[in-house]
Each structure stands twice: as C-alpha cells, then as structure tokens.
N, C-alpha and C positions, 0 to 999 in steps of 0.2 A: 307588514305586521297585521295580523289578525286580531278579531274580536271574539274572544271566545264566552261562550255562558254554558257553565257546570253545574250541572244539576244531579243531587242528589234527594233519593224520592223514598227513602226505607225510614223516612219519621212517619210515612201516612197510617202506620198501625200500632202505631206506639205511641199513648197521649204526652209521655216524658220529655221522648223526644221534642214532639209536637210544638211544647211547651219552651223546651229551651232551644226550638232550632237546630236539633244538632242528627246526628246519626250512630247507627248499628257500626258492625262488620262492615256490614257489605260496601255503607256507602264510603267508609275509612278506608276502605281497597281498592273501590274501584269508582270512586268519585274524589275525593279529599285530597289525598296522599297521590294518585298520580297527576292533579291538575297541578299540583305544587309542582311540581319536577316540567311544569312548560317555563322556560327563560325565554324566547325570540318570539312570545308570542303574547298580548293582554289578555288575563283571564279573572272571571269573575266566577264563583262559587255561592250556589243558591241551594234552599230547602225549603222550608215553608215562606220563605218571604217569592217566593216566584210568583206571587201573585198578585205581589207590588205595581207592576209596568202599568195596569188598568184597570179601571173601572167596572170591565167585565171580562169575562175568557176572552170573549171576540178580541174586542180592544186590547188587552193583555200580553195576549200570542202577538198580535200581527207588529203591535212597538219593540216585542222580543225581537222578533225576525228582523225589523228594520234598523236594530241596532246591532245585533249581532254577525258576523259574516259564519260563523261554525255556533249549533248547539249541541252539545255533547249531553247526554240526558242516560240515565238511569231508565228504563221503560217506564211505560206510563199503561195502568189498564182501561183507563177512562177511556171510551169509545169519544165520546166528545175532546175528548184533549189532543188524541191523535188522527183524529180529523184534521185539527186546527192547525196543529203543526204540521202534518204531509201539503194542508192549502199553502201556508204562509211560507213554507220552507220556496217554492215552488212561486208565488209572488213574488216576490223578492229576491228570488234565485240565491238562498243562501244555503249551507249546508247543513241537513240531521243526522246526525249518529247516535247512534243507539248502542249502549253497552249492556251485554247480557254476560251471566257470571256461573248460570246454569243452565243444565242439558235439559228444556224444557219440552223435547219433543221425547222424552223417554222416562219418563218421572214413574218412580216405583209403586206398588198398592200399598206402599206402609208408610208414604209422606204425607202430610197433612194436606198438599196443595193436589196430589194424585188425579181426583174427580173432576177439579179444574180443568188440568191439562191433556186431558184423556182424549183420543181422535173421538173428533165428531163433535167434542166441547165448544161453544162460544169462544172462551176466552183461549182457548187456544189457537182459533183459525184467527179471532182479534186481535191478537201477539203476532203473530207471523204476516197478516196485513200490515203492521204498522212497521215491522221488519223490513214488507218488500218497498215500501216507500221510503222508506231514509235512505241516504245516499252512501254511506257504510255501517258499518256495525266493528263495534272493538270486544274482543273476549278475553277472556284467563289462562286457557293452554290452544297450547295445539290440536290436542283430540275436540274439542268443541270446534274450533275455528272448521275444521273437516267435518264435524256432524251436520254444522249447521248450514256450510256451504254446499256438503251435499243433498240438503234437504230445499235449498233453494233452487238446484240444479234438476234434482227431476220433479220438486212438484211443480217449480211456477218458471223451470226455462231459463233462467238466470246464472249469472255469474255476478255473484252481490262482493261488492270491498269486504273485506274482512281484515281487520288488525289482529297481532295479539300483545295485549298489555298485560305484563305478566304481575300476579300479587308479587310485593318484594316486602321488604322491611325499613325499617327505622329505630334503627338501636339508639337512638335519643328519646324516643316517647317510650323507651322503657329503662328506664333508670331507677326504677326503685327498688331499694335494699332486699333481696330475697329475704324470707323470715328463716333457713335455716332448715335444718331436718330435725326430724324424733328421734330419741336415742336409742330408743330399745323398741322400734315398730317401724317398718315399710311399707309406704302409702302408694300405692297406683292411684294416678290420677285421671279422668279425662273434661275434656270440656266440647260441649257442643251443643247444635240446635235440635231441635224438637223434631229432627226429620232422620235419624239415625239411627231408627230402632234395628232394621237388618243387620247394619253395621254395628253394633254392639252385640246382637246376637252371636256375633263372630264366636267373640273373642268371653264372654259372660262365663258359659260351661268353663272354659278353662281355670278362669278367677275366682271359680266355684270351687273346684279343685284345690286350688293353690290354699284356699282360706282355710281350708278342714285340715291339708298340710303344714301350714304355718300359722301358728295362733298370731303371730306379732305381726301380721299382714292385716292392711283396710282397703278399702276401694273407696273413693269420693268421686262424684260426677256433678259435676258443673251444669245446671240449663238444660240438659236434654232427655230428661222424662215427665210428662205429666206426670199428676198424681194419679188422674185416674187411670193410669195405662202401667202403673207399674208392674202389674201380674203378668202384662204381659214379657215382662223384661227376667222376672224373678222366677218365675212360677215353679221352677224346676232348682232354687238353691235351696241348700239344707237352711232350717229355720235358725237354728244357730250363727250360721255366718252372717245371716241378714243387718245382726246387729256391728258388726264391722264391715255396711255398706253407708256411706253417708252422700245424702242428695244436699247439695248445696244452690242457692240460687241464683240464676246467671245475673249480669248487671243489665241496666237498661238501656247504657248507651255505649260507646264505647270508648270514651274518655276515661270509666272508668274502670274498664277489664286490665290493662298491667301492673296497675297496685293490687286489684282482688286476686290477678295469679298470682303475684311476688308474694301473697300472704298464704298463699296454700302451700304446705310441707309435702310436696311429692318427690319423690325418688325416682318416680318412673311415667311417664304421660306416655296413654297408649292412644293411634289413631286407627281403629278396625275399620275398614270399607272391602264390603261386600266387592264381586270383580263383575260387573254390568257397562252398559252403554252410559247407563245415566252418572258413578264413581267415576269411573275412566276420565269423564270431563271435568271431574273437579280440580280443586289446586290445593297445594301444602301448606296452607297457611296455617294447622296445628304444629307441624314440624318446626315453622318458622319459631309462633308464639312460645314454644315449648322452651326451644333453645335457648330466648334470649335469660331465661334464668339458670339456665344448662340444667334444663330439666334432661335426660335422655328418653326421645322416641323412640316406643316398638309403634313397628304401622303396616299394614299392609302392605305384601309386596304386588300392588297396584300402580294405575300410571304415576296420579302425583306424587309419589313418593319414592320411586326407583330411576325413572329415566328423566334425563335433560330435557331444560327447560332454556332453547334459545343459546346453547353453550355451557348453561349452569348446572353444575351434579346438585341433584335433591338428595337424598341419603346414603351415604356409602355404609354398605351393611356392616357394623361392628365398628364400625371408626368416627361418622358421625349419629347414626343411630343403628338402629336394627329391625333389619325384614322380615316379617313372617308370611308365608302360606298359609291356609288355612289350619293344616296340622302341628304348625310347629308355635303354637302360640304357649303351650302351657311349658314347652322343654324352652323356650327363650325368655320367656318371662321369669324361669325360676333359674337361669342364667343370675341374669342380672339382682334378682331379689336377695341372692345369698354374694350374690358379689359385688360389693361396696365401690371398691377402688376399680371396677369396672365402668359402674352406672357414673362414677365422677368424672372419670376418661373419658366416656362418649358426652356425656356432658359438654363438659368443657370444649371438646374438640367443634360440637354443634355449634356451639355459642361463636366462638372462632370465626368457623366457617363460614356462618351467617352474615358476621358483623363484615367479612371481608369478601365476600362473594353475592348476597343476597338484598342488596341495602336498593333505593330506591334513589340516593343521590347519583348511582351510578347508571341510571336509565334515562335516557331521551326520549320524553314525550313527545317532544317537537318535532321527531323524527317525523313521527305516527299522524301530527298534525297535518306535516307538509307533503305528508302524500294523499292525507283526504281533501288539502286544499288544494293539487292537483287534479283531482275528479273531474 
C-alpha cells in the first residue's frame, strides 16, 4: 500500500480560497474528486496547509518526500519549489507526478495567461523542466496526453509516462432543487472562465440574431467576461438587445457553483470552442455540469464534446445534446428555442446519461497509481 500526498494548488490566486483552504474547478477535477476514488491505496489531500511538514521549504519538501512513497501535485510555478521536489523526489527515491489539465504549449493571443506561455517565455521552458523531471504526468483527454507526449519526444528525446485521468462527475454533489423555468421567456445560458473570448465569439453574432428575432429570448453569462473587455465581446450587437444580455458573477470556490447553477433558469447552456490545438485538449466538463440540472447543451462539434472518451460517448447530437459547426449555430439554437418538449427531451436524456455513464464512482484511480508505482 502506498502513501500518497494530493495537492491541490489553484487557492494561490484566490485570497477566498486561500482563506478557507479549499479550491476552483480545476482543483475539484483534477485533484479532490479523483484522489477520492483511490481505495488500495492511503491518501492524503493538501492546499494551503502544504506547508505544515516544516519549518522551512528546505525542511518542508524533504519530510514530504520522506513520508510520502507518490506526490501527486497540481504544478507548481515556483522555480524554487520545483527544484526541491525534482531534489527530494530523487533522495529518497520516491515518485512525482505532475497533473496538467491544459494544452500549455499552444495557448491562444486572447487568453489571459497567452504571454506567459509563449516560446521563448521563462515560465514556459520552467513548466516543461519541471515536467521533464517528475517521473509521470496525468492529464484530461487523450489529445493532450499526445500533445504533450509529442512534445517531450522531439524536444528533450524522451518517452515521459503519461496517464489519462478523465474529468467525470458526481451526481451527489449536485442535488439541489433546479429553480425551474420562465414562463413566457427563454434563457440561453453559459458559464465559463475569463479565457474564452474566441470561443464565444463563436457563437455571439448568432445570439445577436436570435434576440432581434425573438423578443422573449435573454442570454446570461456566468464568470467569463471582464468588464473592461466587454466591447470586445458586444461591440457589433444592436443596442437594444444589450439590455437582454445579463453578466452574472462567477462563484469563488467551487463548493459553491451547483446551488448558483440550480438557481439560474436556463433552457439551453451553450459550450462554443473555437477548433485549434489548444480546444482540442480540453474536456466537457460544461456538458457534464449542464446536464446534471438537464439543462440541454449546444457545443461545438469539437473533440471534447463529439468523440469517446476511454469508451465513453460525450454527446450524441440530438439525443443527449446538440452539435454545431460553425455555421449551424443560429438554425439549432432557434431549433430548440421554439421547441420546448425538445430542449426537455435532450435534457432529461443528458442527465440520464451522465448519472449512468460519466460518474467518478465508476473509475479506478488505483489503476493509474499502480502503474506509476511500477516505474
């Protein structure tokens, strides 16, 4: 049996989190929720208390190492931290894994972190150093697991471990009462982060369209526009619709995002992704969260949301949700907008689907363990 230490590291920009210890998304997918699912193996679950074990970094790392046989970590940008762990890992002979959740070798000019990761950047060659030292790496889909493996293959000659630990769900941490629909208006909904301006670009002209066609339509967006960047989002709708656009604001942590969605009346959650190297590697966790209120998703007909995932169908177009190409976003949205007992159909059937095909009690992480503890 092994000793494992899970770290999650996405409170270091958020004083909320900070404050109560806890995490985002990200670390709820891909730290929280899959270290729960190890049974044959001891594991412990850290965030800001990781800096308990010592009195200093030095001391800190090297009592981690010596207690731990696997650290499974969220990356780290501290040049000094991943120092310490590539030493310790390596004194001790125990194992580092490193989980990455984005295609950070291919990051768009309209993401906030873009200039970061850009060739030739610091923290970019500092990320893929501390990559080429840990002794695997676990990702989100398959097209990542390939970006990233090819990118260790011709720039540094390697053949690095690579997992994939797929986002799933837990239809138990969302149990709260949906609040219901509006009776005489339909609400497109989305929710996202602050790095999907392209990707609403998508789909925006359409819902522009749709609003001058239908007075009883609104759009609400969850977390993913500044304010100072709206123009760049709007700039081109008629001033009139504006006022049936509503920005709502995302939560801080993420304990409390499935009571704020079950409180939002949408009809229809749209996920738009642009079709690039950097989307390709994402995953469908909107499809997921959507569903579990049988919201129905329109989404791009891109990877996370049309092809298998390890065995698993992610959308099936018109049954659990609906696929667009770039052109067909305004003739399927006004599908579903004018047809009721449609959007509850794919609903319903998403919800289904999720709860009996996409859930997280049905994955072994221990699998994934005990082949990085064969290394």
């Amino acid at each position: 049996m092994a000793q494992i230490l899970s770290i999650f590291t996405d409170w270091s920009h958020r004083p909320e989190r900070r404050k109560g210890n806890t995490f985002g998304a990200l670390g709820y997918y891909r730290t929280f929720k899959p270290s729960k699912q190890i049974k044959r193996h001891e594991v412990d679950i850290r965030g800001t208390d990781i800096a308990s074990y010592g009195d200093s970094p030095e001391e800190n790392w090297e009592n981690i190492f010596k207690k731990y046989d696997v650290v499974w970590s969220m990356h780290f940008l501290g040049e000094a931290t991943q120092v310490m762990q590539a030493f310790f890992k390596d004194k001790y002979k125990k194992k580092l894994v490193y989980d990455i959740d984005d295609n950070y070798l291919d990051v768009p000019e309209s993401n906030p972190v873009h200039e970061k990761f850009k060739k030739t950047k610091r923290s970019r060659a500092m990320l893929s150093s501390s990559f080429f030292f840990a002794d695997a790496l676990t990702v989100s889909t398959e097209p990542l697991k390939e970006r990233i493996h090819d990118h260790f293959k011709s720039v540094h000659g390697i053949e690095k471990p690579i997992f994939v630990v797929p986002n799933l769900n837990d239809v138990d941490d969302w149990t709260f009462k949906p609040a219901g629909k509006n009776e005489n208006e339909v609400v497109i909904g989305y929710s996202g982060s602050n790095s999907h301006q392209d990707d609403l670009l998508v789909v925006l002209p359409a819902i522009d369209r749709l609003l001058t066609k239908y007075p009883f339509l609104r759009m609400e967006i969850i977390g993913a526009i500044d304010k100072e960047k709206l123009d760049n989002y709007f700039h081109n709708f008629k001033k009139e619709n504006l006022d049936r656009v509503a920005m709502l604001p995302a939560t801080a942590t993420f304990w409390e995002y499935p009571e704020y969605l079950s409180k939002q009346k949408w009809d229809i959650g749209i996920a738009p992704l642009v079709d690039t190297a950097f989307t390709r590697c994402k995953s469908h966790i909107k499809w997921l969260e959507y569903s579990m209120y049988s919201i129905p998703t329109v989404a791009s007909r891109v990877y996370p949301y049309f092809m298998q995932l390890e065995g698993r169908d992610t959308i099936q177009d018109g049954i659990t949700g609906v696929l667009c190409r770039p052109p067909e976003w305004e003739a399927k949205l006004e599908r579903l907008i004018l047809d009721k007992d449609l959007r509850e159909s794919i609903g319903r059937n998403a919800y289904e689907y999720v709860k009996n095909s996409w859930q997280y009690k049905d994955y072994s992480v221990d699998d994934v363990v005990d082949k990085i503890m064969a290394l």
